[in-house]
PyMOL Python script that loads the backbone (N, CA, C, O; Angstrom):
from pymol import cmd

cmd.read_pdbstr("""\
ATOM      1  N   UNK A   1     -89.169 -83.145  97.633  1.00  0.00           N
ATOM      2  CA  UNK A   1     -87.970 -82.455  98.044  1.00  0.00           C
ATOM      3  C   UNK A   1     -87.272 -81.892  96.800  1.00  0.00           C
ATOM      4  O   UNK A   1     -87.455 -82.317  95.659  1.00  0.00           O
ATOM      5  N   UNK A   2     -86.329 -80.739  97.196  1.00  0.00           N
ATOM      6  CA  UNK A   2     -85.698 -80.628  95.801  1.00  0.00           C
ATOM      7  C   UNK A   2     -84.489 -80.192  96.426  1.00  0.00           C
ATOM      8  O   UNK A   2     -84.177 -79.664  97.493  1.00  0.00           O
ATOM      9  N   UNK A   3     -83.727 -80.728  95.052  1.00  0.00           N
ATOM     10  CA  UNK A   3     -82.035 -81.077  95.006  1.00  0.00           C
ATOM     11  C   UNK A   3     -81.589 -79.900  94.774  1.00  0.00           C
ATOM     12  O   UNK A   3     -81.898 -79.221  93.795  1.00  0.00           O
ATOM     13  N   UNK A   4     -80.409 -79.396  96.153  1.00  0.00           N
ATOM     14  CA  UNK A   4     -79.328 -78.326  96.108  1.00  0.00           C
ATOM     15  C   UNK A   4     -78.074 -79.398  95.284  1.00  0.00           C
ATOM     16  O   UNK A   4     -77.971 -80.587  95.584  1.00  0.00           O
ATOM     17  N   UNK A   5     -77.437 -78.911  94.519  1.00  0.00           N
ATOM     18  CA  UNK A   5     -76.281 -79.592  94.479  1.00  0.00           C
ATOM     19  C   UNK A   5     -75.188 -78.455  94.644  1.00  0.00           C
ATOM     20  O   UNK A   5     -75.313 -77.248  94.435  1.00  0.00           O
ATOM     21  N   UNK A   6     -73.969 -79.244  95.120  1.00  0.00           N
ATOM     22  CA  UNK A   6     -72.794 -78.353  95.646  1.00  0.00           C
ATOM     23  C   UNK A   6     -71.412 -79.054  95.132  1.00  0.00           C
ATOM     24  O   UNK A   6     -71.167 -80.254  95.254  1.00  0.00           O
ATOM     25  N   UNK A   7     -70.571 -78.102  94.547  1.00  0.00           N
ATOM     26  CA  UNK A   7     -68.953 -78.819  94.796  1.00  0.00           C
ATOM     27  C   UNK A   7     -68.641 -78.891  95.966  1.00  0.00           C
ATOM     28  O   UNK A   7     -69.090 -78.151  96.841  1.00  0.00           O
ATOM     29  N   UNK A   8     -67.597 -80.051  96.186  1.00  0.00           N
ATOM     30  CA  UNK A   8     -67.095 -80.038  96.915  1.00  0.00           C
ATOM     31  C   UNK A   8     -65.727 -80.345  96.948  1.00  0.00           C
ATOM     32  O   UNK A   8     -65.547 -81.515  96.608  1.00  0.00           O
ATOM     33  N   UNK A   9     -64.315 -79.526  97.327  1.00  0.00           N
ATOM     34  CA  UNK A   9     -63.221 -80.194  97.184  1.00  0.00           C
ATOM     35  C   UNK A   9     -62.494 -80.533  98.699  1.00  0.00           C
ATOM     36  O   UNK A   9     -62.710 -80.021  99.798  1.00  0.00           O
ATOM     37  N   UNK A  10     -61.560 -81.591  98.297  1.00  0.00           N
ATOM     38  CA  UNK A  10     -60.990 -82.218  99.519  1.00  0.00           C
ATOM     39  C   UNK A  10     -60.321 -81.171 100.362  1.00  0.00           C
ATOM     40  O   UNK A  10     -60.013 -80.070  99.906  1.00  0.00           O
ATOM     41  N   UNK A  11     -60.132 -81.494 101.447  1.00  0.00           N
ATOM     42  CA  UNK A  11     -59.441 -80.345 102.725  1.00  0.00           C
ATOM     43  C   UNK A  11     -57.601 -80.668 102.653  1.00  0.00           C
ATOM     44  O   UNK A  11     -56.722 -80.247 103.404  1.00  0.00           O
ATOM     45  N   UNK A  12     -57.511 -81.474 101.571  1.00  0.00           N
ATOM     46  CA  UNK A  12     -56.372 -81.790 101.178  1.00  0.00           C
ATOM     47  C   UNK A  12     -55.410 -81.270 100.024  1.00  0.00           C
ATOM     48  O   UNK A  12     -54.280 -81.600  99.664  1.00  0.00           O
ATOM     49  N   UNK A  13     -56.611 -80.024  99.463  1.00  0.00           N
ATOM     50  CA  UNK A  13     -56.061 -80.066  98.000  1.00  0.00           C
ATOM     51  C   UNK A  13     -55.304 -78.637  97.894  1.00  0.00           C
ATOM     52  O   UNK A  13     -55.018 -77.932  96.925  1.00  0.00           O
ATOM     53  N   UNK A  14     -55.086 -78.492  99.358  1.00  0.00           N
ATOM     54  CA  UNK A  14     -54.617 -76.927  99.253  1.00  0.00           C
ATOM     55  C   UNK A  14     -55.497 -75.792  99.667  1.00  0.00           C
ATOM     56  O   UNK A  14     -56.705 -76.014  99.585  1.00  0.00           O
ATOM     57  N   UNK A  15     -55.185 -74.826 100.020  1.00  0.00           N
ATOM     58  CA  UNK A  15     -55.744 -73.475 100.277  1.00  0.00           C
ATOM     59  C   UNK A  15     -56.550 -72.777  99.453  1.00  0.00           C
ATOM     60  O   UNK A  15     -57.632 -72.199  99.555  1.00  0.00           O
ATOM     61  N   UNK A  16     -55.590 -73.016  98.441  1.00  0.00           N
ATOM     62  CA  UNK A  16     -55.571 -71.940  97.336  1.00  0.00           C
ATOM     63  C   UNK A  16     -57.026 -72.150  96.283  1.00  0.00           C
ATOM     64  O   UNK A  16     -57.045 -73.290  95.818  1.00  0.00           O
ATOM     65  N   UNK A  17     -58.099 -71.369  95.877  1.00  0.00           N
ATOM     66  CA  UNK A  17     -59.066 -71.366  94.959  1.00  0.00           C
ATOM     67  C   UNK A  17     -58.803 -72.142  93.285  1.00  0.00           C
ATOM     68  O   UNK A  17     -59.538 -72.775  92.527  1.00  0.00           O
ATOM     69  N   UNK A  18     -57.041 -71.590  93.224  1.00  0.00           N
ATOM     70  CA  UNK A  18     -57.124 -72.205  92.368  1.00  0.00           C
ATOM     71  C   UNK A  18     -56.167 -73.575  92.269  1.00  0.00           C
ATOM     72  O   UNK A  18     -55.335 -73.670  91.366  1.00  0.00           O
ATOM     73  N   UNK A  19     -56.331 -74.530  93.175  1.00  0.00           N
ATOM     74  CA  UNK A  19     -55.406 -75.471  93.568  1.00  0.00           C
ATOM     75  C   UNK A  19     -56.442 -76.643  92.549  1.00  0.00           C
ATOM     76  O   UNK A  19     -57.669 -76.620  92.449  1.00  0.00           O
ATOM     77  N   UNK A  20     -55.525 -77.552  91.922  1.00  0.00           N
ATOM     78  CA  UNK A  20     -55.971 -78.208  90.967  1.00  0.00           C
ATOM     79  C   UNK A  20     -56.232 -79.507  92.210  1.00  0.00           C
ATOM     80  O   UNK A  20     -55.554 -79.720  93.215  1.00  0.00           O
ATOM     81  N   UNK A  21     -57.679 -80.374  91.628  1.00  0.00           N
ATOM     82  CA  UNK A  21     -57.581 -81.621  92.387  1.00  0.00           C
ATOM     83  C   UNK A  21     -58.850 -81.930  91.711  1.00  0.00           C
ATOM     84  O   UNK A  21     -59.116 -81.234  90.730  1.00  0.00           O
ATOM     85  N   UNK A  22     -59.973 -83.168  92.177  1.00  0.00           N
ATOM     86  CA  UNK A  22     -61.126 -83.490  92.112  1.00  0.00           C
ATOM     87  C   UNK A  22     -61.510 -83.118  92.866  1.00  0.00           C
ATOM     88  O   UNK A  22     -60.964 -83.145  93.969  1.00  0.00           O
ATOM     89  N   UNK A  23     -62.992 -82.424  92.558  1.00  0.00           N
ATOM     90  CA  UNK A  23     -64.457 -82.229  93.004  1.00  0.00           C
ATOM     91  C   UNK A  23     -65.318 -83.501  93.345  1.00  0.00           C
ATOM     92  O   UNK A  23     -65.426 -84.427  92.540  1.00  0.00           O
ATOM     93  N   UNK A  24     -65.795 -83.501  94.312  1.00  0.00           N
ATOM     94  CA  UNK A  24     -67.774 -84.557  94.020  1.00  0.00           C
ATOM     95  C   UNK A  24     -68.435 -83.681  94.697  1.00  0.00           C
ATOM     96  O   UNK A  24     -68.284 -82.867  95.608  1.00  0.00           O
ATOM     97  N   UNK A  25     -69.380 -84.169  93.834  1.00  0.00           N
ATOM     98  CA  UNK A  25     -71.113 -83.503  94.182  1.00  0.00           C
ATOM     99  C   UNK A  25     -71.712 -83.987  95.576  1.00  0.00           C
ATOM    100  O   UNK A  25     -71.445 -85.002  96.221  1.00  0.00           O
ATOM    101  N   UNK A  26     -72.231 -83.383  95.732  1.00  0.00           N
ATOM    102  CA  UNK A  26     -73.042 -83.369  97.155  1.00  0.00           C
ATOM    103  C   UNK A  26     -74.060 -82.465  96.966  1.00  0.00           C
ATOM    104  O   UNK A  26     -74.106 -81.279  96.636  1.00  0.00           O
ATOM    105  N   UNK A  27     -75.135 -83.595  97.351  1.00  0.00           N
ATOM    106  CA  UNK A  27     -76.299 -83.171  96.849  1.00  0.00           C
ATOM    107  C   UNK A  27     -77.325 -82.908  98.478  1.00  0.00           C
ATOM    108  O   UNK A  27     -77.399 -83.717  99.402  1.00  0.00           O
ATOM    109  N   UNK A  28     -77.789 -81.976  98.423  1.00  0.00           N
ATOM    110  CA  UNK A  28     -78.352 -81.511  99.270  1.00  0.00           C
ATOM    111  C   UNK A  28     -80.453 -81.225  98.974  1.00  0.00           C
ATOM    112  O   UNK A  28     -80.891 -80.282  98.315  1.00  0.00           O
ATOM    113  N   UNK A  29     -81.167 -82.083  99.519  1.00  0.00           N
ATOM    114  CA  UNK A  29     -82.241 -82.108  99.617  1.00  0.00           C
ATOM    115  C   UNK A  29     -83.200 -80.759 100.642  1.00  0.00           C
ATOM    116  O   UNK A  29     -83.053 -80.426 101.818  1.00  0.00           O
ATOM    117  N   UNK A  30     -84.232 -80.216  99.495  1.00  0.00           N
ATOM    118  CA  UNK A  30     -84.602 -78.778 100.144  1.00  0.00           C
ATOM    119  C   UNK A  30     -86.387 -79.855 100.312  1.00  0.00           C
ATOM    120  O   UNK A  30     -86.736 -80.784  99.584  1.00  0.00           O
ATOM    121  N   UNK A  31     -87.097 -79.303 101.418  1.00  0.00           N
ATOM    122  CA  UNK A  31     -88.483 -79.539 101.283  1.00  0.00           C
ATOM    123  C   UNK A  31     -89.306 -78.905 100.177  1.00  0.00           C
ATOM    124  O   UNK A  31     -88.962 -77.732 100.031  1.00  0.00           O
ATOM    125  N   UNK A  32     -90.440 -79.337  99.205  1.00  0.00           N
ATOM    126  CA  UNK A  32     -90.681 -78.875  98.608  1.00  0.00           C
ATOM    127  C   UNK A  32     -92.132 -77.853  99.203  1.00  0.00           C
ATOM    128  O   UNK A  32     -92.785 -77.230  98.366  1.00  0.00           O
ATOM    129  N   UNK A  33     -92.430 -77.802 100.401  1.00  0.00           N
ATOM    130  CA  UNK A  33     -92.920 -77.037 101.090  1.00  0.00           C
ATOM    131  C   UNK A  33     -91.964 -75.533 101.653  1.00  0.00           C
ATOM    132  O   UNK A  33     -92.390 -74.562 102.279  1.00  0.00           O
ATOM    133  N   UNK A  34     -91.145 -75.699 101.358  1.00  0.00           N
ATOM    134  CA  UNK A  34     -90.067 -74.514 101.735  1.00  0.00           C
ATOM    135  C   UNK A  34     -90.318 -73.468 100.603  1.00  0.00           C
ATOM    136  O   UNK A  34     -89.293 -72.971 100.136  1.00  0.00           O
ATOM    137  N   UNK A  35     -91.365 -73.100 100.145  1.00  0.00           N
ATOM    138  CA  UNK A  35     -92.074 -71.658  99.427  1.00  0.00           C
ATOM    139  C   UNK A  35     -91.122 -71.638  98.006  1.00  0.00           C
ATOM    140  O   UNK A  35     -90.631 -70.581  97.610  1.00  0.00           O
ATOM    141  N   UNK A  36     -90.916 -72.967  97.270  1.00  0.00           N
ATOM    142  CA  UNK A  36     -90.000 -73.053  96.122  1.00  0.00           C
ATOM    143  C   UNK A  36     -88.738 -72.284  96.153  1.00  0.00           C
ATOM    144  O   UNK A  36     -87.851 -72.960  95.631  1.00  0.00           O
ATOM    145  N   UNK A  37     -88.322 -71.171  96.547  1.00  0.00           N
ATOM    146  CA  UNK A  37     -87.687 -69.846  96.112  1.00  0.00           C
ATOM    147  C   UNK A  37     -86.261 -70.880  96.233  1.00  0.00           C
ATOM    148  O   UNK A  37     -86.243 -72.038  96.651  1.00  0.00           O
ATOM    149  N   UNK A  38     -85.266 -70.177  95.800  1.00  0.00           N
ATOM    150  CA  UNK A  38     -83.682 -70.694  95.585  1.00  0.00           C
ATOM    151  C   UNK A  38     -83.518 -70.164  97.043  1.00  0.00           C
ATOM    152  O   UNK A  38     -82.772 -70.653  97.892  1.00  0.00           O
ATOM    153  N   UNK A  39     -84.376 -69.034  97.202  1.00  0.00           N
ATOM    154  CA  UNK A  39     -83.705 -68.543  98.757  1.00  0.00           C
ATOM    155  C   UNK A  39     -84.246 -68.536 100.088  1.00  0.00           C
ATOM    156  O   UNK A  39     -84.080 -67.811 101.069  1.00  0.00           O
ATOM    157  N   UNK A  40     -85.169 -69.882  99.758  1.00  0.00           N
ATOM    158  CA  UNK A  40     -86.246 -69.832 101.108  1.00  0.00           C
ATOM    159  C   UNK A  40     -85.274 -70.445 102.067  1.00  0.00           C
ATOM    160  O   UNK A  40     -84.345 -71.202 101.784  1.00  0.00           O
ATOM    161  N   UNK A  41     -85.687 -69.933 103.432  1.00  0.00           N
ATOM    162  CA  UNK A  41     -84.403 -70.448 104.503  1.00  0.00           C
ATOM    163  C   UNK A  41     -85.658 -71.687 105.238  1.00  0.00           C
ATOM    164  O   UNK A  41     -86.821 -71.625 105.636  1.00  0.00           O
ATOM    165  N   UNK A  42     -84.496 -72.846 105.096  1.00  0.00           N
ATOM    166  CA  UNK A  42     -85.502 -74.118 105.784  1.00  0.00           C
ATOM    167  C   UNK A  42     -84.127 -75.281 105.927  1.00  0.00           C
ATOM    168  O   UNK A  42     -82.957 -75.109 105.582  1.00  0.00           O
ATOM    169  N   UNK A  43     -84.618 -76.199 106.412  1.00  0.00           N
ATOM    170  CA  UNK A  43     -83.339 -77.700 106.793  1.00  0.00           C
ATOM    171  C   UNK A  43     -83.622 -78.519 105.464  1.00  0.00           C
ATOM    172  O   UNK A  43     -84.646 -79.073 105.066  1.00  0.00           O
ATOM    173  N   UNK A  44     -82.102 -78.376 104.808  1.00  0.00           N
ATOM    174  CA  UNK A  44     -81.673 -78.945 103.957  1.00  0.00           C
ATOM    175  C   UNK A  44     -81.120 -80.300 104.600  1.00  0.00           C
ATOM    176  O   UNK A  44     -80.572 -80.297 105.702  1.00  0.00           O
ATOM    177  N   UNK A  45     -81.323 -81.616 103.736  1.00  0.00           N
ATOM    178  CA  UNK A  45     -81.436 -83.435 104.375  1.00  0.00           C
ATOM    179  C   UNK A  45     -80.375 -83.499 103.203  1.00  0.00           C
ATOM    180  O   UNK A  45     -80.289 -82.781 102.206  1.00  0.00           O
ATOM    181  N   UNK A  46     -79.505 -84.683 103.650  1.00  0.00           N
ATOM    182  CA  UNK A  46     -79.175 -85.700 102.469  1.00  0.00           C
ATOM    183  C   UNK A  46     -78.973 -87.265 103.128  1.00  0.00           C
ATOM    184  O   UNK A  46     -78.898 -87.564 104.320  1.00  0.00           O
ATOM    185  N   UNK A  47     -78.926 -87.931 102.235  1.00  0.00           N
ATOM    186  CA  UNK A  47     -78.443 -89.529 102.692  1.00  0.00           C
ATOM    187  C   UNK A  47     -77.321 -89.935 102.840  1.00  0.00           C
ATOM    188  O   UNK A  47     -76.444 -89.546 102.070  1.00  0.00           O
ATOM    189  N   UNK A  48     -77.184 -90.366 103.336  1.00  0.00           N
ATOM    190  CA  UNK A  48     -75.818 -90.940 103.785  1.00  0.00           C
ATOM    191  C   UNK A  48     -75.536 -92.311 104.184  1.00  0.00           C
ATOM    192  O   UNK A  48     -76.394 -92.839 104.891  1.00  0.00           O
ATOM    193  N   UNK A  49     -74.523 -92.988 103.880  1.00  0.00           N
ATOM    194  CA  UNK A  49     -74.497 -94.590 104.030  1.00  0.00           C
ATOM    195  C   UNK A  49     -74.775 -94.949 105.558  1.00  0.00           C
ATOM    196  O   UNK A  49     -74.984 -96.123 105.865  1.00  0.00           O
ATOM    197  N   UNK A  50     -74.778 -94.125 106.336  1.00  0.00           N
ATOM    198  CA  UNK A  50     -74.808 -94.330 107.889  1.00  0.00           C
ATOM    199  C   UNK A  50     -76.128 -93.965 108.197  1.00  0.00           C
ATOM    200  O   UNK A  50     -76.491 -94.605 109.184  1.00  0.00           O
ATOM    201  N   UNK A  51     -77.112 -93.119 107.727  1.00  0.00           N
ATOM    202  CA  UNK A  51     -78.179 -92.398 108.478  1.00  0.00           C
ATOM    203  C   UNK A  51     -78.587 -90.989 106.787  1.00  0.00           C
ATOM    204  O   UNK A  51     -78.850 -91.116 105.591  1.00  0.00           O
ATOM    205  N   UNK A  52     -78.366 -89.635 107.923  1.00  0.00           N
ATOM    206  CA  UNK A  52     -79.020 -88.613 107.098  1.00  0.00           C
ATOM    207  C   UNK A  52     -78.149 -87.724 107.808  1.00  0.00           C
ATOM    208  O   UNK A  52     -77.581 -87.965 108.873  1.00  0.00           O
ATOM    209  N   UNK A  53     -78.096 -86.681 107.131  1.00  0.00           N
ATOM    210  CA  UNK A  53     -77.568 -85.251 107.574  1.00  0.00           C
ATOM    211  C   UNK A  53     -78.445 -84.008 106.982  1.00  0.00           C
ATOM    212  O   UNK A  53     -79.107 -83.868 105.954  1.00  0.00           O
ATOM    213  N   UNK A  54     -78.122 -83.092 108.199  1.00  0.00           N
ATOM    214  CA  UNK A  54     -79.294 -82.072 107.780  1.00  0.00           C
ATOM    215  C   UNK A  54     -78.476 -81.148 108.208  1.00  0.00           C
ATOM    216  O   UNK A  54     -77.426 -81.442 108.780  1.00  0.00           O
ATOM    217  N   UNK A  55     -78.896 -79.787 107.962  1.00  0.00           N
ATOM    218  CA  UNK A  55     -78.071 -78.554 108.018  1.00  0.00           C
ATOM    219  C   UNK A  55     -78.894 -77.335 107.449  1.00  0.00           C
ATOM    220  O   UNK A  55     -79.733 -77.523 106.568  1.00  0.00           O
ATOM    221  N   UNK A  56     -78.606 -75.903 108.039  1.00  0.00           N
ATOM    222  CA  UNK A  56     -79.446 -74.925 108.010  1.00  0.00           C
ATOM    223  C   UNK A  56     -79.270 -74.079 106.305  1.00  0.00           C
ATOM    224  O   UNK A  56     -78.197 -73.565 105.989  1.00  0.00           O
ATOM    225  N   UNK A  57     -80.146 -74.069 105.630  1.00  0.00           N
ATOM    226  CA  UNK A  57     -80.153 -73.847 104.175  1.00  0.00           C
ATOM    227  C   UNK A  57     -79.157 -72.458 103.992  1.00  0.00           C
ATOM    228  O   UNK A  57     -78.173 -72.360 103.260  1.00  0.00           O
ATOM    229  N   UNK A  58     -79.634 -71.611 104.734  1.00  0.00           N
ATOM    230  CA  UNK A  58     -79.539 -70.316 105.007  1.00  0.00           C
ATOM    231  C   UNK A  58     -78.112 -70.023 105.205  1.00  0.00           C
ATOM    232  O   UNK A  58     -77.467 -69.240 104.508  1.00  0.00           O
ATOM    233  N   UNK A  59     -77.560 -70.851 106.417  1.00  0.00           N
ATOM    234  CA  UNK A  59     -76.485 -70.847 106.590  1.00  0.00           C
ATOM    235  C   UNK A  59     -75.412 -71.360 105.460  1.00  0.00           C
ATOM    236  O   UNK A  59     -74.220 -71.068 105.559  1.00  0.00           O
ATOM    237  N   UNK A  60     -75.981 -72.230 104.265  1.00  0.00           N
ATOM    238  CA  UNK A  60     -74.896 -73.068 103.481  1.00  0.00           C
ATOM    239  C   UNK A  60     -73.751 -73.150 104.088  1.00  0.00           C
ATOM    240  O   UNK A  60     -73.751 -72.887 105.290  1.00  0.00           O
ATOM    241  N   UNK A  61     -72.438 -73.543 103.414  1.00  0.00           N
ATOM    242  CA  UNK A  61     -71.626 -74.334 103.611  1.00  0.00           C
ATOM    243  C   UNK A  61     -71.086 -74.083 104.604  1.00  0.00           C
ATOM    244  O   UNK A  61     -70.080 -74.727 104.901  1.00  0.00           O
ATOM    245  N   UNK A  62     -71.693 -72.804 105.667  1.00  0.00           N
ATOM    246  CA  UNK A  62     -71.231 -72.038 106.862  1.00  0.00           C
ATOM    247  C   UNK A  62     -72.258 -73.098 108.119  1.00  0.00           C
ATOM    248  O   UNK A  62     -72.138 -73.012 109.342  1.00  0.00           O
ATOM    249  N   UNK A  63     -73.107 -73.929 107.463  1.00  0.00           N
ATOM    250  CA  UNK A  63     -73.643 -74.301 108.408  1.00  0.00           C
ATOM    251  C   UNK A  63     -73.486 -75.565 109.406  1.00  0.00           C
ATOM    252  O   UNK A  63     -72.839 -76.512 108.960  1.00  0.00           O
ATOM    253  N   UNK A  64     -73.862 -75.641 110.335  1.00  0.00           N
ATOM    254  CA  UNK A  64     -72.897 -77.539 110.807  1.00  0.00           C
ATOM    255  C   UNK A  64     -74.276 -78.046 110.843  1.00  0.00           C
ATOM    256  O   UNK A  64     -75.428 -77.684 111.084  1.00  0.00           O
ATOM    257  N   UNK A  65     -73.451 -79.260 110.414  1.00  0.00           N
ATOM    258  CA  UNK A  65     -74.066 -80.444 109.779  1.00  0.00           C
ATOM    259  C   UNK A  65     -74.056 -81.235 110.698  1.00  0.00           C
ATOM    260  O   UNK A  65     -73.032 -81.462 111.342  1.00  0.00           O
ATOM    261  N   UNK A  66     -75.728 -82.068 111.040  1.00  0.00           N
ATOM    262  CA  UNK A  66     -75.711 -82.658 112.208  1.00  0.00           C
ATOM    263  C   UNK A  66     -76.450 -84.283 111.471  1.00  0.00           C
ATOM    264  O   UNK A  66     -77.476 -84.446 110.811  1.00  0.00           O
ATOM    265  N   UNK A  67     -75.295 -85.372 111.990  1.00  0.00           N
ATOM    266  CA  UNK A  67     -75.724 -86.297 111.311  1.00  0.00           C
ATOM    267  C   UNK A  67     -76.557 -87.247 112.550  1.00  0.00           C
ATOM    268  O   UNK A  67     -76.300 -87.325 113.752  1.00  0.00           O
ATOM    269  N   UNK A  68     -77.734 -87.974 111.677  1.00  0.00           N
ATOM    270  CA  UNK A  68     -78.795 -88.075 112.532  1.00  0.00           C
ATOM    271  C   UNK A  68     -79.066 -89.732 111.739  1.00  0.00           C
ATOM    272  O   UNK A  68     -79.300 -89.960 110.552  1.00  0.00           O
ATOM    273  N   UNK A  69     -78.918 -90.786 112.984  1.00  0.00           N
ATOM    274  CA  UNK A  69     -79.416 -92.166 112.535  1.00  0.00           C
ATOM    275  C   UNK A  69     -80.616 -92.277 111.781  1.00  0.00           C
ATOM    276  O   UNK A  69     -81.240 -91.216 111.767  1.00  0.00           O
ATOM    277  N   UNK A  70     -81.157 -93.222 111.140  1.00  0.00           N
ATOM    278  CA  UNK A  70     -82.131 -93.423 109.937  1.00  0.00           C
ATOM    279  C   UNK A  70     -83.377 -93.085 110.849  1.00  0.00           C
ATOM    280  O   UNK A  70     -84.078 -92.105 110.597  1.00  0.00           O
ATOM    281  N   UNK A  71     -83.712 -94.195 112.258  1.00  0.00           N
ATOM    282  CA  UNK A  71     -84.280 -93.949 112.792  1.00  0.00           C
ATOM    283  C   UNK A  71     -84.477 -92.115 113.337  1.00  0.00           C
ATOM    284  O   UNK A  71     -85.441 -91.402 113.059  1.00  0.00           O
ATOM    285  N   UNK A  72     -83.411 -91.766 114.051  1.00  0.00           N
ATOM    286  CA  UNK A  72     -83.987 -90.290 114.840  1.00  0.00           C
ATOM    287  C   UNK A  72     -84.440 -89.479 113.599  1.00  0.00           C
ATOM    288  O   UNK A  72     -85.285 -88.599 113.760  1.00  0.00           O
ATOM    289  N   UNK A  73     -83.761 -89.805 111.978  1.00  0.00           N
ATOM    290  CA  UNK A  73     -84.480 -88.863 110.888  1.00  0.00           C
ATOM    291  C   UNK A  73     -85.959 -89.251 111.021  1.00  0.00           C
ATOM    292  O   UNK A  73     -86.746 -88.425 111.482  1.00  0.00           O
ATOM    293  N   UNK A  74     -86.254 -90.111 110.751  1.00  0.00           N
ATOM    294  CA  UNK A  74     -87.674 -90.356 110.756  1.00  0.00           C
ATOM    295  C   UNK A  74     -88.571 -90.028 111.901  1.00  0.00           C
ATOM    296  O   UNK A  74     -89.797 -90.045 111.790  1.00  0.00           O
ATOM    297  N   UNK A  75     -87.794 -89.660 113.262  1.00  0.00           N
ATOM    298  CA  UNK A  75     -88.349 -88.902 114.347  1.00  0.00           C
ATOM    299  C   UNK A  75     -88.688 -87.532 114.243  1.00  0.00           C
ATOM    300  O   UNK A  75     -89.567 -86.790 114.683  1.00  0.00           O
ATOM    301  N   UNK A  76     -87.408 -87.425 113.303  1.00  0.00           N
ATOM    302  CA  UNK A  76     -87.678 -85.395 112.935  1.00  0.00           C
ATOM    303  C   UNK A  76     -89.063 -85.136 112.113  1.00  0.00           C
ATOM    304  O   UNK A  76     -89.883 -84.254 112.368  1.00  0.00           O
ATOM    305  N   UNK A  77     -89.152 -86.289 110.871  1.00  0.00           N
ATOM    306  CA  UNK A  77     -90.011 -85.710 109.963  1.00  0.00           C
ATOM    307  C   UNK A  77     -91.470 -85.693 110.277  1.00  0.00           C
ATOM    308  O   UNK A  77     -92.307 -84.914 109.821  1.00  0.00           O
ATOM    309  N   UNK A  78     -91.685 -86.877 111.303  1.00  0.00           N
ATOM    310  CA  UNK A  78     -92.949 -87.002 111.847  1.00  0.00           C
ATOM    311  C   UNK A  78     -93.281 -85.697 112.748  1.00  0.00           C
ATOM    312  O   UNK A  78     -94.314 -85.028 112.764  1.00  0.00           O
ATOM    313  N   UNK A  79     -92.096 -85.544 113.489  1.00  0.00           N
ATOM    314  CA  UNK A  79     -92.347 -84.472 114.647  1.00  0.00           C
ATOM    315  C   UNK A  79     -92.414 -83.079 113.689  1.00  0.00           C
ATOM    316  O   UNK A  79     -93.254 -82.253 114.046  1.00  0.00           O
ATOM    317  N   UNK A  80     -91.744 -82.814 112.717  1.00  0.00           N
ATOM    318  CA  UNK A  80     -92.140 -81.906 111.964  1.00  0.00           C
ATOM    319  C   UNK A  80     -93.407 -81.252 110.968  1.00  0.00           C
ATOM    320  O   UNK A  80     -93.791 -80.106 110.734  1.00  0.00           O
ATOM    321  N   UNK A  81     -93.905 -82.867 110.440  1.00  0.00           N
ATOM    322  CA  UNK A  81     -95.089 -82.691 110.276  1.00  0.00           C
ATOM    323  C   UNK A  81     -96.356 -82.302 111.075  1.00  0.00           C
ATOM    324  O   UNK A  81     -97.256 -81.534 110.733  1.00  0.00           O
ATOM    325  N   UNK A  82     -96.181 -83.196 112.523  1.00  0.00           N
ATOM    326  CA  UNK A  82     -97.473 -82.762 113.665  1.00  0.00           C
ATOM    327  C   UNK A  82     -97.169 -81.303 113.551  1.00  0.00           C
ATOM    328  O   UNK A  82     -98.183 -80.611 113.456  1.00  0.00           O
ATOM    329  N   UNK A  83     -95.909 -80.588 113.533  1.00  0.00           N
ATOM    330  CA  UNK A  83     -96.307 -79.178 113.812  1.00  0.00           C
ATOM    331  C   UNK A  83     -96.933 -77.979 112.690  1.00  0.00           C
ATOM    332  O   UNK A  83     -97.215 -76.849 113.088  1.00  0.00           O
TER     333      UNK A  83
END
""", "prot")
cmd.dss("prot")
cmd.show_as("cartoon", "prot")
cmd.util.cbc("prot")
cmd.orient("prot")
């Protein structure tokens, strides 16, 4: 897999672009079957203390994020591979 990383700031810190606060990273996992490119469109994964979340590459930060138990992830990747 390979690592998107992204800022991210709180929904607290104001409107404004240049509103001062802390950032964290959020790191976003690409398949490394997704044709390398920075701009191949495919489902970006990350981990999460609860499960996994995945979301449409293409779409970035426009995209919704659908969080998926440890188990149903491991349903996707199998079912993704048979295809």
């Amino acid at each position: 897999m390979t690592e998107v990383s992204n800022w991210r700031k709180s929904t607290r810190s104001g409107g404004g672009a240049d509103s001062n606060c802390v950032e964290c990273r959020v790191t976003w996992r690409k398949s490394t079957r997704s044709n390398g490119g920075a701009n191949s469109n495919c489902v970006e994964a990350r981990q999460r203390a609860e499960g996994f979340q995945v979301r449409d590459s293409k779409l970035g930060h426009d995209s919704p994020v659908f969080a998926l138990e440890s188990a149903d992830f491991a349903g996707l990747l199998q079912a993704a591979a048979r295809a």
